[in-house]
N, C-alpha and C positions, 0 to 999 in steps of 0.2 A: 483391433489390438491397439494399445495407447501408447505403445511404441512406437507402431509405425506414424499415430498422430503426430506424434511428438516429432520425429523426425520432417514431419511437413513445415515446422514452421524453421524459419529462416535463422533463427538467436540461436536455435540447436544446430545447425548446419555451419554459421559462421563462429559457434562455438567450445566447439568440439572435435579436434584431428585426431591425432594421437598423443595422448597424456602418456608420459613417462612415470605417474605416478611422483615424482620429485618432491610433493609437497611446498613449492615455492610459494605456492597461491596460497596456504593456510600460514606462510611464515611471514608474507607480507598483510595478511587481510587482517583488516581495522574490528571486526566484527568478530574475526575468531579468537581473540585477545578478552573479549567482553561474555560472549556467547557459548555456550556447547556448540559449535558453529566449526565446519571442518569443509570447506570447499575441496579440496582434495580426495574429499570421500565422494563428494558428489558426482564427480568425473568419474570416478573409479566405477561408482553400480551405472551409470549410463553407459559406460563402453561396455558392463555385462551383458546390456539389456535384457535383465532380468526381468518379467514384470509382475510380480510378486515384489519387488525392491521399490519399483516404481511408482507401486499402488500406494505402500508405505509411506515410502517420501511425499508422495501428494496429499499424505492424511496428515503430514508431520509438522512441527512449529519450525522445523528445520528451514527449511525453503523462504522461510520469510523473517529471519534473519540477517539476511542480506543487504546493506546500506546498498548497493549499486554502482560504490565510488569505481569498481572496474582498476583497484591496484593490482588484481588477479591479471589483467589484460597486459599490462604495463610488463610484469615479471617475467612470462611466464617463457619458457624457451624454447615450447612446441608452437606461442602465438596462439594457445588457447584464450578460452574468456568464462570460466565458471559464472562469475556476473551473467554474460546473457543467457547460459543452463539456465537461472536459476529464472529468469525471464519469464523463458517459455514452461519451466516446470509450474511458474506462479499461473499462468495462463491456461493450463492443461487443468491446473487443480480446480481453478476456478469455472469452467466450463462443467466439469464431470461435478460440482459439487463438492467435490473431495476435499476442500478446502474448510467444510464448515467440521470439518474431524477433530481440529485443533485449535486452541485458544487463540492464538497469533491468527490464523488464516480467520477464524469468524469475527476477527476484527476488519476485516475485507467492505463486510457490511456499515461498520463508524464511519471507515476514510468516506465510501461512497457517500454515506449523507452527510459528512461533514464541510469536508475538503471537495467533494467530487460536488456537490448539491454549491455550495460556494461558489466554483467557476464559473457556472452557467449562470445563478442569480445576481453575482455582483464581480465577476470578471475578476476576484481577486483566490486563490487558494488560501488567503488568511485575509479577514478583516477580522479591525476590530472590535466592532461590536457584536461579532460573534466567539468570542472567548470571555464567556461568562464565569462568573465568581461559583454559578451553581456547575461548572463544569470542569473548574478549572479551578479549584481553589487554594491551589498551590500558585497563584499568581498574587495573592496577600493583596491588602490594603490599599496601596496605594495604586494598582491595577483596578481596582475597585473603585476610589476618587477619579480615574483619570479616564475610566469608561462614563461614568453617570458626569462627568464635566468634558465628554469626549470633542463638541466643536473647537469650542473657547483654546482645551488643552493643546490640541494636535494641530489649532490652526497657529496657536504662539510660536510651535516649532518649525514653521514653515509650511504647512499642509493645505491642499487646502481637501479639506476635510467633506468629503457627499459632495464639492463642487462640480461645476463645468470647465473646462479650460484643464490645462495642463497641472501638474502638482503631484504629487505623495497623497495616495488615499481619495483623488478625485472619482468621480462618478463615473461609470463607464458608458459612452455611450448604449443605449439601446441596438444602433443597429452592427455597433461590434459585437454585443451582446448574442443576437439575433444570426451572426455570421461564425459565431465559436458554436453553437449548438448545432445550425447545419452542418459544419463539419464532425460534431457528434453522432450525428446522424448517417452524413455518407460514410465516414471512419468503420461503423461498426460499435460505437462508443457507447451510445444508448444502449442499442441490444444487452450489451454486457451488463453494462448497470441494470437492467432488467434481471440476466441471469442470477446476480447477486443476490438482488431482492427474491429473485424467487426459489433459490438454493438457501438461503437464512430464513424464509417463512416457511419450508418443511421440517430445517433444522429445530426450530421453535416451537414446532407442532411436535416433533418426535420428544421435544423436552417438555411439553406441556405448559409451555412460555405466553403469555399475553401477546400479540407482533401487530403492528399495526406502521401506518408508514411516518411516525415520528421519530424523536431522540426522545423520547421520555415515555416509550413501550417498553414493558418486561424487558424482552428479550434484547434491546437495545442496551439499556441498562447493564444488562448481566455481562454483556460481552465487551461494554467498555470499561468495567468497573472489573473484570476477569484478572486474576494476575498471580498463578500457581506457585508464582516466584522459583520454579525451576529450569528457568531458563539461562542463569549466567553460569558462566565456568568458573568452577570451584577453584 
């Protein structure tokens, strides 16, 4: 039952007592102001534990909504945390698959190879010569000048830019490099990035999608270039 999974992990347990239902968490959240987004709701079908609601929520764009600031935590007057709900609900979807149901969740598969493939190869969650004009081309022109002049530009500001030695943007060493992956490794971190890739190349087969392990496969494509636009609140 994915109830009872759900209850094994720890962000459900430290974050969920008894909700009074009060709503505070949806009158402070950043998200529900922007979003069809109702933390308040999501407490409510967890204490049903209904799991026919469960199933739902884990196929829904809902659950991943959530920025994580945790104003929900701050407010709330039972010392709930819908933030870490939505944790373990992101956690639960992404194991059973049930994540690639929804536009937002098969975006699970971009973070990994963008932002998650990022860490491990250059120790940074953003550099910048990986925010390409072909990807990103809402970064205009002179993001474009300032990537094909990227030494010269970013080391005038202070950088030092692919060096050794300390700086903004310096190279990471190799065996820090080497010691962030083992801990991917004893974490559990890889597996998962595995489950992704291998819950978005069924998804891809079931859509008859191109999948292959770059950013510039079908199915890659489709899912970062996705955007229903019914996602903000009206």
């Amino acid at each position: 039952m994915l109830f009872e999974r759900l209850k094994q992990d720890i962000r459900y347990q430290e974050g969920l007592g008894a909700c009074l239902n009060c709503g505070t968490c949806t009158a402070i959240c950043p998200a529900a102001t922007v979003y069809d987004y109702d933390p308040r709701m999501i407490a409510e079908i967890l204490q049903q534990q209904d799991e026919t609601q469960l199933v739902a929520l884990l196929k829904s764009n809902t659950i991943w909504y959530c920025g994580e600031c945790m104003s929900c935590k701050t407010r709330c007057p039972r010392n709930n945390a819908p933030g870490l709900l939505i944790q373990a609900l992101r956690k639960l979807s992404q194991e059973t698959g049930y994540f690639t149901e929804s536009e937002k969740g098969r975006q699970q598969l971009a973070i990994k190879r963008t932002v998650g493939t990022w860490i491990l190869e250059k120790g940074y969650c953003l550099f910048a010569e990986n925010i390409t004009m072909e990807m990103h081309p809402e970064q205009g022109p002179i993001w474009d000048w300032l990537i094909r002049n990227a030494p010269d530009s970013f080391n005038r500001m202070g950088a030092n830019y692919k060096g050794h030695g300390p700086g903004a943007l310096r190279a990471i060493p190799k065996e820090s490099l080497d010691e962030l992956k083992a801990i991917f490794e004893v974490t559990g971190a890889s597996d998962f990035y595995e489950l992704i890739e291998k819950h978005s190349k069924q998804k891809a087969s079931e859509l008859g999608m191109q999948f292959d392990e770059t950013i510039d496969c079908e199915y890659f494509r489709y899912i970062y270039t996705a955007n229903d636009e019914n996602h903000n609140r009206l």
